[in-house]
Structure formats: C-alpha cells, structure tokens
C-alpha positions as CSV (number, residue, x, y, z in Angstrom):
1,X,-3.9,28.1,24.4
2,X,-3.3,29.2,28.1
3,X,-1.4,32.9,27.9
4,X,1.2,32.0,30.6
5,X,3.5,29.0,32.4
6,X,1.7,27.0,34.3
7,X,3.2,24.0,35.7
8,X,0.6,21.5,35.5
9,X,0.2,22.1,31.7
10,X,1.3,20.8,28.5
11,X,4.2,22.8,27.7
12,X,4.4,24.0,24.0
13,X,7.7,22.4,23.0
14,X,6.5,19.0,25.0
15,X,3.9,18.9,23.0
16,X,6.0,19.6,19.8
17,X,8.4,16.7,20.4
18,X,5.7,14.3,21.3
19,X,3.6,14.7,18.4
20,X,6.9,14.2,16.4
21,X,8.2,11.2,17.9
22,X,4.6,9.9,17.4
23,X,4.4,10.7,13.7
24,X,8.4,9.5,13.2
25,X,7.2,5.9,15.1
26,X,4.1,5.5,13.6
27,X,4.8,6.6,10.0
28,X,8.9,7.2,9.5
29,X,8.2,10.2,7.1
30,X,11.4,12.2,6.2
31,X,9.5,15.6,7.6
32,X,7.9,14.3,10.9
33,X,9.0,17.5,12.7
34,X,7.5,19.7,9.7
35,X,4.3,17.9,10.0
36,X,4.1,18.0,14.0
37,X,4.4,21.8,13.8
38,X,1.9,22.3,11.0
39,X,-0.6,20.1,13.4
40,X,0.1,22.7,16.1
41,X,-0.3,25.2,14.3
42,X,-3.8,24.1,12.8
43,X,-4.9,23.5,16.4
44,X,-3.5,26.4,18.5
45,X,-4.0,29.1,15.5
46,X,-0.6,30.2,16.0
47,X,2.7,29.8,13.9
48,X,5.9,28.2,13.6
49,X,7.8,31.7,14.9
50,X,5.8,31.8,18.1
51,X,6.4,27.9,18.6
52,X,9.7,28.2,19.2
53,X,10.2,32.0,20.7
54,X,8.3,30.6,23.5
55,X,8.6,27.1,23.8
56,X,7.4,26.5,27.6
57,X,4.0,28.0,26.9
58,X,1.7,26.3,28.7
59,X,-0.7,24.5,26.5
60,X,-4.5,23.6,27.9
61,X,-5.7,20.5,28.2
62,X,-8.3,20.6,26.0
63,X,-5.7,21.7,23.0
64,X,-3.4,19.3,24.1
65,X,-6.3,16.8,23.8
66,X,-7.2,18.2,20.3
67,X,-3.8,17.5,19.0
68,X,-3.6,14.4,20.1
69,X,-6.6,13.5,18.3
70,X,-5.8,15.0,15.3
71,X,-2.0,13.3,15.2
72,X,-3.9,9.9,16.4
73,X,-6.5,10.4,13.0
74,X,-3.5,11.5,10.7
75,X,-1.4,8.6,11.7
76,X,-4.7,6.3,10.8
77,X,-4.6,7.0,7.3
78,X,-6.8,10.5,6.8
79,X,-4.7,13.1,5.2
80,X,-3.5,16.2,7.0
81,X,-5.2,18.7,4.5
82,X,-8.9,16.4,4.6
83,X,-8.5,16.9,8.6
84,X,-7.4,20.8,8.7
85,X,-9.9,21.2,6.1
86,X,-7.8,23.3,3.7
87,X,-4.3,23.0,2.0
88,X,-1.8,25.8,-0.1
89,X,-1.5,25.8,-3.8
90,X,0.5,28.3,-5.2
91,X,1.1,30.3,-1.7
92,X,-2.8,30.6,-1.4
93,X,-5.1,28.7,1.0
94,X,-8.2,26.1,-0.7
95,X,-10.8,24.6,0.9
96,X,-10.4,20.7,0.3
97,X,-12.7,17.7,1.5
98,X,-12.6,13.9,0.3
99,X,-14.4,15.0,-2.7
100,X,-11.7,16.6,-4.1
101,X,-8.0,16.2,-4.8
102,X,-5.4,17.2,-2.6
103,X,-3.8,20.3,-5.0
104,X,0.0,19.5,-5.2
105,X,2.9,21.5,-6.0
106,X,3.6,19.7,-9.2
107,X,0.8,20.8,-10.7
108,X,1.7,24.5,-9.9
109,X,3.6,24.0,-13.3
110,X,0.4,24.2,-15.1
111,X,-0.5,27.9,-13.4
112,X,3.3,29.3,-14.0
113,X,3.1,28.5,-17.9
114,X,-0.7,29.3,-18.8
115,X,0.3,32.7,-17.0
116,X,3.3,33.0,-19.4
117,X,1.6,32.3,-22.3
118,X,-1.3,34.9,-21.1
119,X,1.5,37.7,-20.9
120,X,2.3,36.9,-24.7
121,X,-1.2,36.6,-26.3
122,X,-3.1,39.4,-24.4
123,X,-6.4,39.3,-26.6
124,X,-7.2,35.7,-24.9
125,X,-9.5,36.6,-22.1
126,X,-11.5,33.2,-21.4
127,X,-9.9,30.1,-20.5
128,X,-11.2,26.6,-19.8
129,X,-10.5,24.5,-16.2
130,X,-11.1,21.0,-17.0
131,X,-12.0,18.6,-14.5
132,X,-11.6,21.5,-12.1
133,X,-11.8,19.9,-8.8
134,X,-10.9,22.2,-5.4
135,X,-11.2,25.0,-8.3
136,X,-7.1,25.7,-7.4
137,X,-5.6,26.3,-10.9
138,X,-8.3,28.5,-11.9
139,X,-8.3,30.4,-8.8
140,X,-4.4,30.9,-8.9
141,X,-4.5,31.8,-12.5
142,X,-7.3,34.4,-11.9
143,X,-5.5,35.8,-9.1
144,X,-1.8,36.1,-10.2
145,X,-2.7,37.5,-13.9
146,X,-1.9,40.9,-15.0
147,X,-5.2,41.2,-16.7
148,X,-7.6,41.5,-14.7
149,X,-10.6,40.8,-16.9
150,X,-9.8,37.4,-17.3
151,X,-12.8,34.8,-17.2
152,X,-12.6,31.0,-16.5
153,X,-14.6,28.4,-17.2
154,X,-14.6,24.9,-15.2
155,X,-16.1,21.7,-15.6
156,X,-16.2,18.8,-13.2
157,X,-18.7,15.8,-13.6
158,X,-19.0,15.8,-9.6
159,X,-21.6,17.9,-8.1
160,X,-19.3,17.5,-4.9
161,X,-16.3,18.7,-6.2
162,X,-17.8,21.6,-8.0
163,X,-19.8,22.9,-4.5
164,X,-16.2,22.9,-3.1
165,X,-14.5,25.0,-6.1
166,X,-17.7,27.6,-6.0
167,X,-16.2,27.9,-2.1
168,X,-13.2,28.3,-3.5
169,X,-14.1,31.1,-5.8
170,X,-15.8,32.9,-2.6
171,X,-13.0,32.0,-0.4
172,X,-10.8,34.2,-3.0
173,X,-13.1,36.8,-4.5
174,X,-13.9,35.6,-7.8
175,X,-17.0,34.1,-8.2
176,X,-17.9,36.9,-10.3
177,X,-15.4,35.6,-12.8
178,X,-15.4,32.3,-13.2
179,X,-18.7,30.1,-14.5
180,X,-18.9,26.5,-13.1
181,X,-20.5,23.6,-14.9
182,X,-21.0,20.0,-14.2
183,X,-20.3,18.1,-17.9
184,X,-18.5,15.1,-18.9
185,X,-14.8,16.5,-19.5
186,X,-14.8,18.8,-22.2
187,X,-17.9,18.1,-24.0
188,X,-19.5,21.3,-22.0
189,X,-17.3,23.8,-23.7
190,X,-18.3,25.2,-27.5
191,X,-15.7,26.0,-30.2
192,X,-13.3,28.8,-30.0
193,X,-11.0,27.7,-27.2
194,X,-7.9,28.8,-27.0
195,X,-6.3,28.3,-23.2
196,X,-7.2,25.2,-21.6
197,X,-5.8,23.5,-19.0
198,X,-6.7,19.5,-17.4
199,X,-5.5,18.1,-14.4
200,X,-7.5,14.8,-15.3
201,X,-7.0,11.3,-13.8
202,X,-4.4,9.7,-15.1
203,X,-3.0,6.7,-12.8
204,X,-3.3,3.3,-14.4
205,X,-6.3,1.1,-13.1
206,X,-4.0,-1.3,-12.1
207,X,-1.5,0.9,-10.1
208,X,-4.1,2.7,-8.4
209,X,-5.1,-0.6,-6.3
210,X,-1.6,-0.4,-5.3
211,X,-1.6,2.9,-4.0
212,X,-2.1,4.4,-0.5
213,X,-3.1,7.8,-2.2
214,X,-6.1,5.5,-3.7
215,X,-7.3,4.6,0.0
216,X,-8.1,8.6,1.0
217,X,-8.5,10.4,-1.9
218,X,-11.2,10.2,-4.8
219,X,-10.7,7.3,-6.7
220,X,-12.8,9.4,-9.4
221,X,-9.7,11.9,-9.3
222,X,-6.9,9.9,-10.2
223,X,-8.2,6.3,-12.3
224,X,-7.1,7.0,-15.5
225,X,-8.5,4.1,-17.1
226,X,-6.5,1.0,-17.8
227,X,-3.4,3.4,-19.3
228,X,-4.3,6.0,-17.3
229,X,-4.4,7.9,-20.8
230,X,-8.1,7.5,-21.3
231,X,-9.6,10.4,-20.5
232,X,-6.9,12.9,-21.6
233,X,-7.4,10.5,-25.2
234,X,-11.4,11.8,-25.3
235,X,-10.6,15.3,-24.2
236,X,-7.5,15.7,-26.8
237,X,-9.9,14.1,-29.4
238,X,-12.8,16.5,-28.6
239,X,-10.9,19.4,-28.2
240,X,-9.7,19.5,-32.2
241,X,-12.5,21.1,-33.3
242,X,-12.7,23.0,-30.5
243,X,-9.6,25.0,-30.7
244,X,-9.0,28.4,-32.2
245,X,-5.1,29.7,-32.9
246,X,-3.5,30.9,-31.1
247,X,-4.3,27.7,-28.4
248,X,-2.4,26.2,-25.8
249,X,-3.6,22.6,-24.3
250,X,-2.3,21.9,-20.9
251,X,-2.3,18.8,-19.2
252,X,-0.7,17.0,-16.2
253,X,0.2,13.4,-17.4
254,X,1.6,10.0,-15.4
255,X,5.0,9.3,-15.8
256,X,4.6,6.2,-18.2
257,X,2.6,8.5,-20.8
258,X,5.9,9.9,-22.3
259,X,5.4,7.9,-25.4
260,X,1.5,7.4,-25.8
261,X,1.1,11.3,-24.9
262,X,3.8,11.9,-27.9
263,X,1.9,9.6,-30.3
264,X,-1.4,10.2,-30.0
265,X,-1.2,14.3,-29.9
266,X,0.4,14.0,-33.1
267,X,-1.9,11.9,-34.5
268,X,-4.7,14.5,-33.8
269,X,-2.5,17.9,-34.0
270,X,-0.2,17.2,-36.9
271,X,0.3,20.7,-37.4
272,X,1.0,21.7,-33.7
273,X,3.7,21.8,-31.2
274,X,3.6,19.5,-28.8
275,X,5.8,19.2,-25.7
276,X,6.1,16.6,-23.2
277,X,7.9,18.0,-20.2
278,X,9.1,17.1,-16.5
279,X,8.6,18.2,-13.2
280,X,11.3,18.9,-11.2
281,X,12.5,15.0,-10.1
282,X,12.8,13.9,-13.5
283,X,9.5,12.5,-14.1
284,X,7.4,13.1,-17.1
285,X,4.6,15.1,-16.1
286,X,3.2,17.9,-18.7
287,X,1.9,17.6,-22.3
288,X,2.0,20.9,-23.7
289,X,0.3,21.1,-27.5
290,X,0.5,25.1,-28.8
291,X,-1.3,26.5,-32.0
292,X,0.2,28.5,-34.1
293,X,-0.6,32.1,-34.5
294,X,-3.1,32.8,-36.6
C-alpha cells in the first residue's frame, strides 16, 4: 500500500465501501462491512485500527486490483478462510485448505471442557484427536493447558488433511508433542484412553446435497452417513473397550441427534454419564459421556 495521498489512487475508505456494497449486492450477508474489512486487511497486511485512523490512504493499483479479485472469487462461492489461506479458532491462527474443515467457533466448546476436565484429573497426560482435520482442537488444547507435558494423538483417514495438521503443529510449536496417524476413526488408538475428543461428520446424506457448505468444503468432513450418526455409532462402539476411568468422550453432534445420541450411548455405556448439550443458539450440539473415577 502506497505510504501517502495521492490523488489518482484508490483511497482506503473507497475501497472499503466498495468492496462492501459488492459483498451486501452480491450475497446480502448480515456482516458485509465485517467481511470487506477482513479482505483488506488480508490483502494490505494492515488492520481494522489503521483502516479507519486514515481512511484517505492512498491505496496502489495493484492492491486495489488484488482486492478486487479476491472479493470477485469470494462472492463466486470459495470461502474467505480457503482464499486467505488460514482462519482463527480459539483466538489462534490455522492453516486451512479445501482439504480440511473450516474450524468454527462452535466447536470451541469441545477445547473449553476437555481443558476443564484436564484441570480436575491431572494424572491424564495423553489424549486422543479423532478425525483431527486442520489439527485445531488439539493445537488449542496443547496450547492453553496448564500442564505442559501433555501429549495428543490424532487420527485422520486423509493423507491431505493430516499434511495440513502437521503444518499446524509447526505453525504453533508442537510437533514435538503431538503424534499424527492416518487410521480409520478410532481403530488406530490401543486401550487405555481416557480424554478423547471427535469432531466427526455428522450431517445427514440427504441434507448435505442441500447444503451450500457441501459445494466448498470436504464432503469427506461433514457426510455423516444417512443419519449423520454413523460414524460417531462405530467410534462410540469401538471406543468401549478402549476406555480407562476416569474417561471423558467428546463429540460434536447434528442437531437432530438429541435422541439417537441419548439412546445409543446408553446402550453401550450403561454405567456412564452421558450428556447431550447445546451451543449457544439452542441447538443440540455436544454428547458428552464421562467415566467414573476409578
């Protein structure tokens, strides 16, 4: 970006409210301003402060160009974190390509009570990332625990996804504590679990042809099967004689799983407490099934 006025530019708050007014046309979101500034700010390397402290900056072509490009491939249908390349999840920047799922702030849940739990069983110092995608939840929960020997484990059946978590794990400085395998669910990981949490797909096969998010991101990441409950089903079913008290399963679950969740955790932990919980609109979204102490 040019370090002065200069008439015959692109000022910086021209450029603002045309790449709103674009985004607002083209795709009516409630947030177009938000998401014009975050474009700005991807191209120019600068933030939201120095937008608006100095609004007539003059902007160079070739940036102005860039955002224009960038605004013109967002409003075709390619999500803003696949075209900056990276996205936040739980205030810390990932690495993210169409071979993995966009991390969203829902999930966040899953991070804030594995790190609880953590705080109140301190001899647990290995826990298992199923389906591990960008590598996010284990990266977060590596980063923000108290205890700094703890270890993950992650599993992804995508070669893809996993190259993107081990950049993950470099991006943040953990590689040295976290082992990455490519396995089918949880059939990788041997008895004597006892912290595990899965972000697995879980939308309907049916819904998911309905669904915009099914046009950008991996369909491998959210088809859930025909209930969308399939592959929680095998890992819940596997994980029983994988499990060591005290446990705690953690899993992200679609909104229509309240009562198949509820059923078929008690089938297979009888003795457990399970919890289905919601995220903060109302919607069912968590199964939580805890071990007692030993």
């Amino acid at each position: 970006m040019d370090s002065g006025s200069d008439p015959t530019g692109t000022a910086l708050n021209q450029l603002l409210r045309e790449t709103a007014r674009k985004i607002d046309a083209e795709l009516s979101p409630d947030n177009a301003a938000v998401e014009a500034v975050w474009i700005l700010e991807h191209v120019l390397k600068i933030h939201a402060p120095k937008i608006y402290a100095e609004p007539n900056q003059s902007v160079s072509a070739q940036d102005a160009a860039r955002v224009r490009a960038l605004t013109d491939a967002y409003i075709a249908g390619t999500p803003l974190p696949y075209l900056f390349g990276e996205w936040y999840f739980y205030g810390m920047p990932f690495n993210v390509t169409p071979s993995v799922l966009i991390p969203r702030p829902e999930t966040e849940r899953l991070v804030d009570v594995a790190l609880s739990w953590l705080a109140k069983n301190p001899s647990v110092g290995v826990f298992a990332d199923i389906g591990t995608g960008s590598g996010c939840i284990t990266c977060a929960l590596l980063k923000n625990c108290k205890r700094g020997g703890l270890r993950a484990v992650m599993t992804d059946v995508s070669d893809d996804a996993l190259a993107v978590a081990r950049s993950n794990l470099d991006r943040h400085a953990l590689t040295d504590r976290a082992e990455t395998i490519r396995g089918y669910l949880s059939r990788p990981l041997p008895a004597g679990q006892h912290l595990i949490l899965a972000n697995l797909p879980y939308i309907p096969s049916a819904r998911c042809e309905t669904l915009d998010v099914a046009a950008h991101e991996p369909r491998l990441a959210l088809d859930g099967g025909p209930d969308g409950f399939g592959l929680i089903r095998e890992t819940l079913a596997d994980l029983r004689l994988k499990v060591a008290d005290p446990f705690l399963i953690l899993c992200e679950i679609d909104d229509s799983h309240r009562e198949i969740a509820a059923s078929f955790s008690r089938s297979v932990y009888p003795a457990d407490r399970i919890t289905i919980g919601n995220d903060d609109s109302g919607r069912t979204r968590y199964l939580r099934i805890e071990g007692a102490q030993p």
